[in-house]
N, C-alpha and C positions, 0 to 999 in steps of 0.2 A: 301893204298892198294885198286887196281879196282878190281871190278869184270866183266872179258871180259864175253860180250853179256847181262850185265843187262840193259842196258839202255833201250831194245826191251819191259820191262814191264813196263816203265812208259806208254810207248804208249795205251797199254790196258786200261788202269788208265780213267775214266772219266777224260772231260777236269775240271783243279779245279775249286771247289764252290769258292775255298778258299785259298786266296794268305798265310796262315798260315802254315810252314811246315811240322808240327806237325801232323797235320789235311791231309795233302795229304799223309806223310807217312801213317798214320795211315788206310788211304783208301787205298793203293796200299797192304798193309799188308794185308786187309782183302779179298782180292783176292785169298790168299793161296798157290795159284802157285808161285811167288814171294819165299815164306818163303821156299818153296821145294827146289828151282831153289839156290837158297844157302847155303844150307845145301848140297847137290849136288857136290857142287862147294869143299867141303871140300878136301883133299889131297887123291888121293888112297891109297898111302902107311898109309893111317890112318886107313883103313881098317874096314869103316861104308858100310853098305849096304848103296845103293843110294835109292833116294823113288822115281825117271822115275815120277814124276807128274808136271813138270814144262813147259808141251806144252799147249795152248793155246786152245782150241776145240771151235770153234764157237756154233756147233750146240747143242756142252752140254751146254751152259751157254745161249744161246737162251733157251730152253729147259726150267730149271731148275738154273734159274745164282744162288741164295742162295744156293742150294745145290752141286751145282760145285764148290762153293766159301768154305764152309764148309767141304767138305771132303777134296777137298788138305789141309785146319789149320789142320783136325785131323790127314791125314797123317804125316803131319809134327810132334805135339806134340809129337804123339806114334813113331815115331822115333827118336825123342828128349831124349826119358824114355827109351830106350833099353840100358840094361846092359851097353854093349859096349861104350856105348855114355857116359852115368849116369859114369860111372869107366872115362874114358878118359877125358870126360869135366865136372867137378863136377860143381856144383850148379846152375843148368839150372832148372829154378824152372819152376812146372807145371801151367800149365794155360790150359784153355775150349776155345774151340769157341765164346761160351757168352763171355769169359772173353774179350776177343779182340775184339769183334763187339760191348761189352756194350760202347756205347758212355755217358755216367756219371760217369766213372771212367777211368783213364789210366793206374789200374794195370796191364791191360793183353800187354799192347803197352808195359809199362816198362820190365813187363817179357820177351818178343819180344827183346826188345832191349838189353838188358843185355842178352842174351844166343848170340846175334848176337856178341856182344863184347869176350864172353867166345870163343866162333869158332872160332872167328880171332885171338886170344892168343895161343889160340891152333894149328893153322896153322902155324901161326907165329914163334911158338918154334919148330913146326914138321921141318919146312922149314931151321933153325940154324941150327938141327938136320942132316939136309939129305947133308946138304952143309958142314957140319965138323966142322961148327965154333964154335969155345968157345964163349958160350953165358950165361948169366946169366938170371935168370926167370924174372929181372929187366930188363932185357934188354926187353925180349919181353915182357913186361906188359907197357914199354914204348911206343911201334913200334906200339902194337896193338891198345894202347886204345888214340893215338891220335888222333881219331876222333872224342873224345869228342871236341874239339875245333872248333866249326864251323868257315868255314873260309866262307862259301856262304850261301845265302837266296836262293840257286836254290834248288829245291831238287834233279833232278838228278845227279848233280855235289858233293853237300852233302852227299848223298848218297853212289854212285860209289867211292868217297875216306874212305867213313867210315869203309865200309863192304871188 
């Protein structure tokens, strides 16, 4: 599954320190517009408020880039924990700012990552849903989570089939 129009935020992404992919996700993540921009991306008929913070402001992040960086993750969390979300996508565990910027630990990336896999399950079976198909929750826990299988060392291409 892509996401049309992500590739526009690798571009923002420093060029990488680091041929690791782990390590460039983990940078484009803490951008926080990224994390909006696909939560965004979710279905209307799902019926989440959008969180509008996924455009790119030069002169805010000139300005203040760690705090332009930090309120798009909090927007996103605190949209992540709203009832609606909590009830419709269950076990999308919380996570801080620190938690995803601390680079000595990758609980907060793995949290990142795992709600990112719960969205696309979720879409995924919205998507059976709207189309009429008989589908079983196996079916979409297949569709969705094969991106655990990386097929490339690129990260945009990684990426765009994961999410």
């Amino acid at each position: 599954m892509r996401i049309h129009g992500f590739p526009y935020y690798f571009s923002l992404a420093s060029p990488p320190e680091s041929t690791d992919i782990v390590t460039q996700l983990w940078e484009l993540f803490s951008y926080g517009i990224p994390l909006c921009y696909i939560f965004d991306q979710l279905p209307d008929q799902a019926g989440f408020n959008k969180i509008n913070n996924s455009e790119f402001d030069p002169e805010q992040y000139e300005t203040n880039p760690d705090r332009a960086k930090k309120r798009a993750i909090a927007l996103f969390v605190m949209q992540i924990h709203t009832p609606k979300v909590e009830q419709t996508i269950p076990g999308c565990e919380l996570f801080t700012v620190t938690d995803l910027w601390d680079r000595n630990s990758t609980n907060g990336l793995v949290k990142v990552r795992l709600i990112f896999i719960r969205q696309r399950y979720h879409a995924v079976r919205l998507m059976f849903e709207m189309l009429g198909n008989q589908h079983s929750d196996r079916d979409s826990q297949l569709f969705a989570l094969r991106c655990l299988r990386p097929v490339s060392s690129s990260v945009p291409h990684l990426l765009t089939r994961c999410l």
